[in-house]
C-alpha positions, 0 to 999 in steps of 0.5 A: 785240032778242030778246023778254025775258020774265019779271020782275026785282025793282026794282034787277035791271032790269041783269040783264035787259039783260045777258040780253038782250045775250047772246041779241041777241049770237048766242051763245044759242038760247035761256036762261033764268035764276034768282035769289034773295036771301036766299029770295025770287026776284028774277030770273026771266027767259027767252028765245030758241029751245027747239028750232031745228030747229021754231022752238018758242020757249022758255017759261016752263015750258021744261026743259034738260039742265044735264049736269055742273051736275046733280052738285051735285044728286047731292051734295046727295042724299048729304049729306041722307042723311048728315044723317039718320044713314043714311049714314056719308060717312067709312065704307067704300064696301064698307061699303054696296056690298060688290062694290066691295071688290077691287082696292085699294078695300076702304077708299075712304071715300064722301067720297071718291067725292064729292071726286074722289080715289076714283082711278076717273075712267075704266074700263079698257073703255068702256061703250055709252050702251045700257049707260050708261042699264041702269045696272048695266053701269056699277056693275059696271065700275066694282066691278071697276076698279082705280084709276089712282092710290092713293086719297086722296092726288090728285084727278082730275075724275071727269066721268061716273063720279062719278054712278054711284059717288054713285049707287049708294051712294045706291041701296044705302042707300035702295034707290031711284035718285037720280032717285027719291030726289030727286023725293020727298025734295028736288024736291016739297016745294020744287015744283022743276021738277027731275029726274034721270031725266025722266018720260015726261010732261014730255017735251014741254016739253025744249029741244033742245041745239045743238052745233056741227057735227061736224069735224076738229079744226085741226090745233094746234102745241102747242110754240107755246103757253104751257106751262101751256096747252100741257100742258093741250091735250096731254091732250086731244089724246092719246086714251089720257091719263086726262083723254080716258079719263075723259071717254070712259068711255062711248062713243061720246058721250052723246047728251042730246037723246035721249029715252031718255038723259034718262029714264034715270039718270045722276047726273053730266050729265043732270039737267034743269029750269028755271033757276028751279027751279035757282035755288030748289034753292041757295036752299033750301041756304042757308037757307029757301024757303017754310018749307023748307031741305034741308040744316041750316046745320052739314051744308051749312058741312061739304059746302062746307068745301075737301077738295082743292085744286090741278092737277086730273090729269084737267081738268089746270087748278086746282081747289078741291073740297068735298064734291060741290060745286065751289068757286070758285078765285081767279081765278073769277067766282063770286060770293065766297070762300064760294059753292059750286056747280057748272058745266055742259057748255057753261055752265049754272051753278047755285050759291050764296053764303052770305055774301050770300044769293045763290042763281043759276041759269043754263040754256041750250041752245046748247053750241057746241063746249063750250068756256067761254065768258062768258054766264054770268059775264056774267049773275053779274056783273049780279047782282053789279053790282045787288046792291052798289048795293042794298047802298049 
C-alpha cells in the first residue's frame, strides 16, 4: 500500500482509504486532495510520484497544472471586478477591447465569453503554442474571428479560447494579466499556493504530468455504437468538426510540462497549485476562510444561477452552465444541485456546494489518454459518505 501522508479530520478517516485505494490501484502517479467544511479544512492528503521520470516523491508543497479546472479561477477574477463596479458583465465586449467589434461581434456582452454562447470556440487558422504563450497573436485571432454560430442563441465549450477572451477583457480593464490580477487580489490575501503564470521560483516544486504514449488510434466502427455515443465519437474523429477545431485552436498540442508554458498566461488550462490550495480558493467563494471571502454571497449566487443548458455543439454531451463555472447536470456526481465548479483535463476537480459548506479540491499528475475516469468521484463520494454520517 502506498504512503498516505497528511491529516484528516475525525470522521474523513474514509476519505483517506479511498485515497489510498485509488493510488494502491495503479491509476495515480501521484495526487492529492483538499477539503473543507464550512471554512475549516478537514482533509488535506497527498501521496505518490511527482516526477516518474526522477522518482521525486510528491510532497507536501507539490504543485500541478489543473488545465481546464483553472477556469473557474479565470471566473472568479471576472466576477470580483464586476462586484467592484469596474466591469460591466452585461456591457459590450467592444466596449472594453474596441478591435474586438468586427465581424458580427459588436454587441457580444462579456457574459457571454463567460457562458460559451460568445460563438468563437476555434479560430479559422490555428495558432503555434509560441504565439499561444506571446498572448497577443491569439487576442488578435480572435478580434478578427468571425463566430461559427450567431451569438446568444447556442453554446459551445470554448476549451482553450475562453482564457484569452475573459483574459483580455480582464487586462483591458485592470491593464494586468490574470495571472497578476490573480496573485494580488485573490491568491496572497488567502495564502493560496495558486497560479496563472507560474514564477520562476516555484518551479522546482511542479509535478511532471504523465500521459499515455503516443499511438494510432484503434480503428472504431461507429455505426455499432449507440447513436448518442455515436454522434458524440463522430465529432472527434472528424478533424475539420468544430468540437477537433476547438480543441486544436493551438497547434500542435500544448505541452504544460513545459517550463515556458507554465510561465506564461493562459487563463483557460495552465493554472497550477496544490490541491489545498484549490480547495481553500472555493471555500473562500462561499463563505469566509480566516477572515476572508472573495466574492459576496449576491455576486456568487448570480455567477452560479444557470445561463444555458443542453447538448453543448462542441463537447456534443449535456451541459449546465453559469457564469464561468460549470454546474453539475443530473446524472453527475458532484456534490448537490447547488454546487458549482470546474473539471480538468484528465480529472482535476475543484468546486463547492453551498448548501452544505463543501469546498473540494483534487489534483493529480497522470492524465492517461484523458479520458474521464472515477478517481475523483471516488474521492467526492467518500466525502459524501463522511459528511452524512457527521450529520446523523
Amino acid at each position: 500500500m502506498p504512503e498516505i501522508n497528511g491529516e484528516t479530520a475525525p470522521g474523513f478517516e474514509g476519505v483517506r482509504a479511498a485515497f489510498a485505494a485509488n493510488l494502491a490501484g495503479g491509476r495515480e502517479a501521484g495526487a492529492a486532495i483538499g477539503v473543507y467544511l464550512n471554512g475549516r479544512q478537514v482533509v488535506d492528503l497527498w501521496g505518490g510520484i511527482a516526477d516518474p521520470v526522477t522518482g521525486r516523491p510528491w510532497a507536501r508543497d507539490t504543485l500541478q497544472v489543473v488545465f481546464s479546472t483553472t477556469k473557474g479561477v479565470t471566473a472568479a477574477c471576472a466576477h470580483l471586478l464586476a462586484e467592484r463596479g469596474e466591469l460591466d458583465l452585461d456591457a459590450p465586449v467592444a466596449d472594453y477591447w474596441p478591435e474586438f467589434a468586427v465581424n458580427g461581434k459588436e454587441r457580444i456582452p462579456v457574459r457571454w465569453l463567460l457562458t460559451h454562447q460568445a460563438g468563437l470556440p476555434a479560430i479559422d487558422h490555428p495558432i503555434t503554442p509560441a504565439q499561444a504563450i506571446a498572448w497577443h497573436p491569439m487576442v488578435d485571432a480572435l478580434a478578427a474571428q468571425r463566430p461559427w454560430w450567431e451569438p446568444g442563441t447556442d453554446h459551445g465549450y470554448h476549451a482553450l479560447t475562453y482564457g484569452w477572451l475573459v483574459g483580455e477583457v480582464i487586462r483591458r480593464v485592470t491593464g494586468r494579466g490574470v495571472g497578476a490580477f490573480l496573485a494580488k487580489e485573490i491568491a496572497a490575501p488567502l495564502g493560496l499556493d495558486l497560479w496563472i503564470g507560474l514564477p520562476e521560483t516555484e518551479r522546482h516544486r511542479v509535478s511532471r504530468i504523465v500521459t499515455a504514449p503516443a499511438g494510432r488510434p484503434a480503428p472504431m466502427d461507429l455505426d455499432a455504437l449507440p447513436e448518442p455515443v455515436r454522434e458524440v465519437m463522430r465529432a472527434y474523429a472528424d478533424p475539420a468538426s468544430l468540437t477537433m477545431r476547438a480543441m486544436n485552436a493551438v497547434t500542435p498540442p500544448l505541452d504544460h510540462n513545459d517550463p515556458a508554458e507554465q510561465a506564461a498566461e493562459m487563463p483557460s488550462t495552465n493554472g497550477i497549485c496544490t490541491a489545498r490550495s484549490l480547495a481553500r480558493f472555493y471555500a473562500a467563494l462561499i463563505g469566509e476562510v480566516d477572515g476572508h471571502r472573495i466574492l459576496a454571497p449576491g455576486t456568487l449566487a448570480a455567477a452560479t444561477a444557470e445561463r444555458a443548458r443542453g447538448v453543448d455543439r462542441v463537447l456534443r454531451v449535456p451541459v449546465r452552465i453559469g457564469t464561468g463555472f460549470g454546474l453539475p447536470t443530473p446524472d453527475a456526481f458532484w456534490f448537490g444541485p447547488r454546487a458549482f465548479g470546474f473539471p480538468g483535463f484528465g480529472g482535476s476537480l475543484g468546486f463547492a456546494d453551498p448548501a452544505t459548506g463543501l469546498a473540494f479540491g483534487y489534483v493529480m499528475n497522470n492524465v492517461a489518454d484523458g479520458t474521464p475516469d472515477d478517481r475523483a468521484a471516488v474521492l467526492v463520494r467518500a466525502v459524501q459518505e463522511a459528511i452524512a454520517t457527521r450529520s446523523r
